[in-house]
PyMOL CGO cylinders between C-alpha atoms (Angstrom):
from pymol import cmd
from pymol.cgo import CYLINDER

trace = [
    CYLINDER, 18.98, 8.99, -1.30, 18.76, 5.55, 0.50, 0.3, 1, 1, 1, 1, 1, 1,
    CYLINDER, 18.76, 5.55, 0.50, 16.38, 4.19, -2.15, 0.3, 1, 1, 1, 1, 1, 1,
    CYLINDER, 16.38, 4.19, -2.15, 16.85, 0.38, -1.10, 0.3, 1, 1, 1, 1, 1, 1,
    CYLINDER, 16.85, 0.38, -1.10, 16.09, 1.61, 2.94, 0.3, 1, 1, 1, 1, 1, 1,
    CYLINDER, 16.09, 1.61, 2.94, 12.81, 3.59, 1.08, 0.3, 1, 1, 1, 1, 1, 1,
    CYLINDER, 12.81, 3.59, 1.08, 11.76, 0.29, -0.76, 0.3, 1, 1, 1, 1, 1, 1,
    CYLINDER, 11.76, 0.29, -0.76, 11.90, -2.55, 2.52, 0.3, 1, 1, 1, 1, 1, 1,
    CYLINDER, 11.90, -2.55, 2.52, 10.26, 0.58, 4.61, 0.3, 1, 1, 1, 1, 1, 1,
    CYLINDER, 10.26, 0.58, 4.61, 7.10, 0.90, 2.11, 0.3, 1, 1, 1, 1, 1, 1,
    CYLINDER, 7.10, 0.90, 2.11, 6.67, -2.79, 2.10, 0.3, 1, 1, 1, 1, 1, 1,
    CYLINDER, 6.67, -2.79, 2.10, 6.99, -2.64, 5.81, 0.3, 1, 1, 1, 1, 1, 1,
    CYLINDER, 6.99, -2.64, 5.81, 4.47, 0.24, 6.43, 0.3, 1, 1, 1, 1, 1, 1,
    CYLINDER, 4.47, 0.24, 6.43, 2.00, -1.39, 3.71, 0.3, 1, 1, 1, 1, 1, 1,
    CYLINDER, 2.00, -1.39, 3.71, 2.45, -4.69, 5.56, 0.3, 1, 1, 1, 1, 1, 1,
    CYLINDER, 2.45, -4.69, 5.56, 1.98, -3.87, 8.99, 0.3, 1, 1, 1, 1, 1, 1,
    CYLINDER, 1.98, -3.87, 8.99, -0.84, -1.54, 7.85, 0.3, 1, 1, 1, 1, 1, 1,
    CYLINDER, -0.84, -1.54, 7.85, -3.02, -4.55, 5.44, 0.3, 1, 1, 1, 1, 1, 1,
    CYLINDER, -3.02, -4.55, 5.44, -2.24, -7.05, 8.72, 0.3, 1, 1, 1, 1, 1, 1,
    CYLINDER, -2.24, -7.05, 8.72, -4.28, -4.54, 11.22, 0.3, 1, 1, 1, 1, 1, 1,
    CYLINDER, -4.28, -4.54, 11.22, -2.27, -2.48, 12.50, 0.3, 1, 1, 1, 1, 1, 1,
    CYLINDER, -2.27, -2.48, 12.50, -2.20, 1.06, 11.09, 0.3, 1, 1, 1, 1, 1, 1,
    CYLINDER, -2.20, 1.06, 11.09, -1.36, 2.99, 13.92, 0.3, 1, 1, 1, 1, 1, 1,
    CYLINDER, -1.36, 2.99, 13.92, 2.02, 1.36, 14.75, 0.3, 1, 1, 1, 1, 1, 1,
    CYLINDER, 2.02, 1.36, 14.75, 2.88, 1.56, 10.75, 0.3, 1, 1, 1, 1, 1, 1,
    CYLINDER, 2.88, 1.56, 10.75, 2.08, 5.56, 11.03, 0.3, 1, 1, 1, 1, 1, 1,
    CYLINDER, 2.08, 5.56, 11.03, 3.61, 6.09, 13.82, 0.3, 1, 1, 1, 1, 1, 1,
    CYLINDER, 3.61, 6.09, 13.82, 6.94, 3.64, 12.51, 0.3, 1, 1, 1, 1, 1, 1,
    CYLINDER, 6.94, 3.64, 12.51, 7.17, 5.05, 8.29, 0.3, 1, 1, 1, 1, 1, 1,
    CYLINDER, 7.17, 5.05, 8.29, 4.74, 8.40, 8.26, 0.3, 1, 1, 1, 1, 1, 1,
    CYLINDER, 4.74, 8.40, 8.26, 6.55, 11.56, 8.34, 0.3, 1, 1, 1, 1, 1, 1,
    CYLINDER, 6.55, 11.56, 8.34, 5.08, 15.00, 9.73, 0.3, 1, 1, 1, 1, 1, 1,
    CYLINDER, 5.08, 15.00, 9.73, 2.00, 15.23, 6.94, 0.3, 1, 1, 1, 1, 1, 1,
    CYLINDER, 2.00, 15.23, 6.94, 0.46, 12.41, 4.92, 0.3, 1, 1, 1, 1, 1, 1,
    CYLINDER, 0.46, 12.41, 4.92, -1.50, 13.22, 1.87, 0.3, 1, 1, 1, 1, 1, 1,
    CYLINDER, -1.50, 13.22, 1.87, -3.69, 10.68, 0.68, 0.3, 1, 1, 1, 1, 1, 1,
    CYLINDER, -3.69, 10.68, 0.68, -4.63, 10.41, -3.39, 0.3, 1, 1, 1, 1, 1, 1,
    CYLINDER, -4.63, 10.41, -3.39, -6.97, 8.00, -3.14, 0.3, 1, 1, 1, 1, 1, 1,
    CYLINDER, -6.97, 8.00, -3.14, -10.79, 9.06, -3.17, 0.3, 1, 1, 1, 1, 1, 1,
    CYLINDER, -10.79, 9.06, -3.17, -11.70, 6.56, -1.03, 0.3, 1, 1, 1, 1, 1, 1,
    CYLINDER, -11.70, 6.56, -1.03, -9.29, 7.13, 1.96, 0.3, 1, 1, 1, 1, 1, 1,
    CYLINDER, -9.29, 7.13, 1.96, -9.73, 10.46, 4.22, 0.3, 1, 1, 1, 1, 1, 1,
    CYLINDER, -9.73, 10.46, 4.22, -6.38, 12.76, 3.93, 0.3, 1, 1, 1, 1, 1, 1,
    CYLINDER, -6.38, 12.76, 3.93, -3.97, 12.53, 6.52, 0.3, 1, 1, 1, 1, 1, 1,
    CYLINDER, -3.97, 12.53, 6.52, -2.63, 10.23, 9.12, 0.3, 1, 1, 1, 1, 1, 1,
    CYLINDER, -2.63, 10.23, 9.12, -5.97, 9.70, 11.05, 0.3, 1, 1, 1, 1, 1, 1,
    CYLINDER, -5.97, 9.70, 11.05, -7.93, 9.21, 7.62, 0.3, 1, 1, 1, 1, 1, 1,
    CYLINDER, -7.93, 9.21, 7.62, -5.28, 6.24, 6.87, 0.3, 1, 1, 1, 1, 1, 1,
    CYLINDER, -5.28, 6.24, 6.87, -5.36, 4.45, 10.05, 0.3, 1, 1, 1, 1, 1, 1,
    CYLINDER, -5.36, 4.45, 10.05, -9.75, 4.28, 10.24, 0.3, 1, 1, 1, 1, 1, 1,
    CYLINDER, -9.75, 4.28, 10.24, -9.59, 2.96, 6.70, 0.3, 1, 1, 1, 1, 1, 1,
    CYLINDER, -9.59, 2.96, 6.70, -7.33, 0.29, 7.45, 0.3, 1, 1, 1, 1, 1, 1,
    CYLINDER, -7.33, 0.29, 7.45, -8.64, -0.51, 11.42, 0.3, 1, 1, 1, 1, 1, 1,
    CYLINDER, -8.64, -0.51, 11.42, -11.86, -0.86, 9.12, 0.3, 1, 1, 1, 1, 1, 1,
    CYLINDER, -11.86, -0.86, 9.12, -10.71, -3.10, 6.67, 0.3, 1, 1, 1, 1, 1, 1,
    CYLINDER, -10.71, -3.10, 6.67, -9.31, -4.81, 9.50, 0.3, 1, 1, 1, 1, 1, 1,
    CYLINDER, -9.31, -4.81, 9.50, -12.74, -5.57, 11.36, 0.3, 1, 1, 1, 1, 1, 1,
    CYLINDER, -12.74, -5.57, 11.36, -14.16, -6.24, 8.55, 0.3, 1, 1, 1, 1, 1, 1,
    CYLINDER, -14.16, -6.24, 8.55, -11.87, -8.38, 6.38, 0.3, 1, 1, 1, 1, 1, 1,
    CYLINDER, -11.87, -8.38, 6.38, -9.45, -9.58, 8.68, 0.3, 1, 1, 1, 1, 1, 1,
    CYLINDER, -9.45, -9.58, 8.68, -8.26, -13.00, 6.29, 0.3, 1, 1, 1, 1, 1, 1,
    CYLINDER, -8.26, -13.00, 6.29, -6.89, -10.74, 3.94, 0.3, 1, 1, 1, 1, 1, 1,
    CYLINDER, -6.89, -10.74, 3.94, -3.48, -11.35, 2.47, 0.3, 1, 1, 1, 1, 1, 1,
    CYLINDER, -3.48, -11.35, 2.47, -1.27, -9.20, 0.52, 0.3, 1, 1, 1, 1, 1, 1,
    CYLINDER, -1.27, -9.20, 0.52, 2.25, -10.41, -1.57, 0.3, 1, 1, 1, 1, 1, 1,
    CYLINDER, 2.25, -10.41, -1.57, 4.54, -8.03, -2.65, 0.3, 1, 1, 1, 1, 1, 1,
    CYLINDER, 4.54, -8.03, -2.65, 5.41, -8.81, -6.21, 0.3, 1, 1, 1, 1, 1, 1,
    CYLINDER, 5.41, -8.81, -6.21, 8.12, -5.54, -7.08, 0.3, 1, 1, 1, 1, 1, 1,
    CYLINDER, 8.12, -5.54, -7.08, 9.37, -2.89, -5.83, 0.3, 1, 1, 1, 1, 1, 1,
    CYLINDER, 9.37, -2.89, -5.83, 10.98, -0.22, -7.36, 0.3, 1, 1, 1, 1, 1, 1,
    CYLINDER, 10.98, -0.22, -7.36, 12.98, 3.27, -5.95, 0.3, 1, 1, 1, 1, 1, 1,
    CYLINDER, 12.98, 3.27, -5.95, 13.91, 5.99, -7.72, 0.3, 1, 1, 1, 1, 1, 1,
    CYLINDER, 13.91, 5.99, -7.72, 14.80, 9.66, -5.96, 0.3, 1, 1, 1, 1, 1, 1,
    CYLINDER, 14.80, 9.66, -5.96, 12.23, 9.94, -3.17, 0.3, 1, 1, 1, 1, 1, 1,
    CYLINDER, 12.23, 9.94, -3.17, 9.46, 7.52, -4.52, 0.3, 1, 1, 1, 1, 1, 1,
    CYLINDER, 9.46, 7.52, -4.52, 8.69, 3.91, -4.27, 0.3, 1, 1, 1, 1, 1, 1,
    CYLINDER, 8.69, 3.91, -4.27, 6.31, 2.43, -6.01, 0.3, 1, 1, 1, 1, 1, 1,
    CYLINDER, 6.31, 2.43, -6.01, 5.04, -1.57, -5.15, 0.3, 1, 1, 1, 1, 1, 1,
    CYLINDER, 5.04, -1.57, -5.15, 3.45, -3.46, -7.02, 0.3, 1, 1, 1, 1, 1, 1,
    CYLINDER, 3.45, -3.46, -7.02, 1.01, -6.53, -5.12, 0.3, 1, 1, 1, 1, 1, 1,
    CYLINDER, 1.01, -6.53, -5.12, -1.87, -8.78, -4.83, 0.3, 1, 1, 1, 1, 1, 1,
    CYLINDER, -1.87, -8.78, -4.83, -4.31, -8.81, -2.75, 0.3, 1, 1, 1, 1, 1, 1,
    CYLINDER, -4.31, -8.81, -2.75, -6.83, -11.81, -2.23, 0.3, 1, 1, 1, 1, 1, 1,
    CYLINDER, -6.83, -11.81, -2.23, -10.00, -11.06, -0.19, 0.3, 1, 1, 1, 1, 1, 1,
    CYLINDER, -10.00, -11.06, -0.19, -12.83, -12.75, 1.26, 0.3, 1, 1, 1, 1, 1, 1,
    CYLINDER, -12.83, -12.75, 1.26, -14.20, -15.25, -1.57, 0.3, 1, 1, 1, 1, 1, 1,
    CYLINDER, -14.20, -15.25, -1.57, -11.14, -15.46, -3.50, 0.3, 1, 1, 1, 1, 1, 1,
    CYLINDER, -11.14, -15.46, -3.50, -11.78, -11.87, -4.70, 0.3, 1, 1, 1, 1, 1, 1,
    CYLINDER, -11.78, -11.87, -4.70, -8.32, -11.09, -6.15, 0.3, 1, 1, 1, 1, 1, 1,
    CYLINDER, -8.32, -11.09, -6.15, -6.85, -7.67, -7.14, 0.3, 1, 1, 1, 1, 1, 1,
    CYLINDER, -6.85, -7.67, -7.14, -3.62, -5.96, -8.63, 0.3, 1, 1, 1, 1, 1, 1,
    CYLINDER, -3.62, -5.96, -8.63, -2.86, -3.02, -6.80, 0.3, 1, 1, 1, 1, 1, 1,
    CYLINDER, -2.86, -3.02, -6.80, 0.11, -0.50, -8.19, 0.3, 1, 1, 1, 1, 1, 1,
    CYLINDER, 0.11, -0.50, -8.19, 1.06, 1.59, -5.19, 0.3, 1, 1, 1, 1, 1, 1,
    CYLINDER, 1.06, 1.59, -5.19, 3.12, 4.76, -5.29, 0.3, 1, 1, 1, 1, 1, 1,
    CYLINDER, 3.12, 4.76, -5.29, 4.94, 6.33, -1.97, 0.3, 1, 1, 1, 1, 1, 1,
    CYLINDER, 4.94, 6.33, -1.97, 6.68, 9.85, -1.95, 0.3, 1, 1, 1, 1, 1, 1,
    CYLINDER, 6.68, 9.85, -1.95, 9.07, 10.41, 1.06, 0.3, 1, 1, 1, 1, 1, 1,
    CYLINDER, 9.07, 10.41, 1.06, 10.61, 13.05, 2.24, 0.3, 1, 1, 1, 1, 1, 1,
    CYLINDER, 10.61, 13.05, 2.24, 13.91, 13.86, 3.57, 0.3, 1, 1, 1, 1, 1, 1,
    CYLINDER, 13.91, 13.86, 3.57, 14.09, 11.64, 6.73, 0.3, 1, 1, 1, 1, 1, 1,
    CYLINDER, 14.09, 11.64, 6.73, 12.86, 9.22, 5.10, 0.3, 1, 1, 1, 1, 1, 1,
    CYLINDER, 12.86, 9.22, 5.10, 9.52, 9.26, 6.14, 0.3, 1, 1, 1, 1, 1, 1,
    CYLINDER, 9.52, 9.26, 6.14, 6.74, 8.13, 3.73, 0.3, 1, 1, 1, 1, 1, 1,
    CYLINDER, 6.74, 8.13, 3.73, 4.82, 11.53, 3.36, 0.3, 1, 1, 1, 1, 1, 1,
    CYLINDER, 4.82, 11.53, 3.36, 2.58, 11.17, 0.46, 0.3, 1, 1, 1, 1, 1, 1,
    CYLINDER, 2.58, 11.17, 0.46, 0.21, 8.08, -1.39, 0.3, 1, 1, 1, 1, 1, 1,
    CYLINDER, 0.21, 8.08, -1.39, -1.16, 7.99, -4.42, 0.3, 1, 1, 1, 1, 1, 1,
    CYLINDER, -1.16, 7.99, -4.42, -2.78, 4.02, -5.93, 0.3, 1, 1, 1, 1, 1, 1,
    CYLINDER, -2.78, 4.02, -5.93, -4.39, 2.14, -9.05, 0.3, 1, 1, 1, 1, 1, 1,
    CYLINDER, -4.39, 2.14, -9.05, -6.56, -0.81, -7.96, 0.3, 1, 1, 1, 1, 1, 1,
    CYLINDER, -6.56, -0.81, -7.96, -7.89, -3.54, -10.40, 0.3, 1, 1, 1, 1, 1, 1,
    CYLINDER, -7.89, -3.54, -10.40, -9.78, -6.64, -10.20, 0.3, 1, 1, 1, 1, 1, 1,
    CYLINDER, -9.78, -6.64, -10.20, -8.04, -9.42, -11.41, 0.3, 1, 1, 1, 1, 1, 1,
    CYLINDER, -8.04, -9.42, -11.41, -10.59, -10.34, -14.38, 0.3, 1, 1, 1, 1, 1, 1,
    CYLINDER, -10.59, -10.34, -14.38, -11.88, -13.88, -14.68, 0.3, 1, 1, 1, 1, 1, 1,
    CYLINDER, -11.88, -13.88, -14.68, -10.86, -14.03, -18.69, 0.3, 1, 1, 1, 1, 1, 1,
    CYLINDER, -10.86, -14.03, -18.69, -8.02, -12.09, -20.55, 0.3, 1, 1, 1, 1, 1, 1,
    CYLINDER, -8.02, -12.09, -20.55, -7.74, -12.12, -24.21, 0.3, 1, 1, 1, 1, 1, 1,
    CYLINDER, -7.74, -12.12, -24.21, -4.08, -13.36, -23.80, 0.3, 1, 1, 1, 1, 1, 1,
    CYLINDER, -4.08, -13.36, -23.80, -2.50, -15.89, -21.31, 0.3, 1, 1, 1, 1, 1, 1,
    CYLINDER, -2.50, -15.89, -21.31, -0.18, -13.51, -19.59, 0.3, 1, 1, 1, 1, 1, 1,
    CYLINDER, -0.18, -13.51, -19.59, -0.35, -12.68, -15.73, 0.3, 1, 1, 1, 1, 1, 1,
    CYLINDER, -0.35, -12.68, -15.73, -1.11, -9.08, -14.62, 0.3, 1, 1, 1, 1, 1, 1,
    CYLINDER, -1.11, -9.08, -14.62, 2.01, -9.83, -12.26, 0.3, 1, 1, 1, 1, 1, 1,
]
cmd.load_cgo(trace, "trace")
């Protein structure tokens, strides 16, 4: 397994994907299939590319940071945050299967809000 190659390739397909330009990141780090977990993304390669051309239109100032990765067999899973328009901030906890040519081939995520109080003073990063 080339779990270090898996980890700079999801931040790379994420990246270039959140930045507006889906199509180049499927073609690039998406393998023959592409299942999609979350409910609010079509399945497949086509389903990934409108949400993200949308987002794109319609959000383009966006940013992502990648705060960890981590690899083990054929999964990556990255952990970032997101700011959106209106300092609307989230923690996003991504998860990437790939298969064996090391194309990403499934997605499954966990999205939260940052919250404007906590009960302690730690970071959700």
């Amino acid at each position: 397994m080339h779990t270090e190659v898996n980890k700079q390739n999801a931040i790379a397909f994420y990246k270039m994907a959140y930045e507006g330009n889906p199509s180049r990141a499927v073609k690039l780090f998406v393998g023959d299939e592409y299942i999609q977990h979350n409910p609010t993304v079509e399945d497949g390669k086509e389903g990934f590319i409108s949400y993200f051309e949308r987002m794109q239109r319609a959000y383009p100032k966006k940013t992502i940071s990648f705060v960890r990765s981590i690899a083990e067999a054929d999964l990556v899973a990255l952990h970032t945050h997101q700011v959106w328009p209106g300092n609307d901030q989230y923690v996003t906890m991504d998860f990437f299967r790939f298969d064996s040519k090391g194309k990403i081939v499934e997605h499954w995520d966990a999205i939260q809000q940052l919250p404007k109080t906590s009960e302690n003073s730690n970071t959700m990063y």
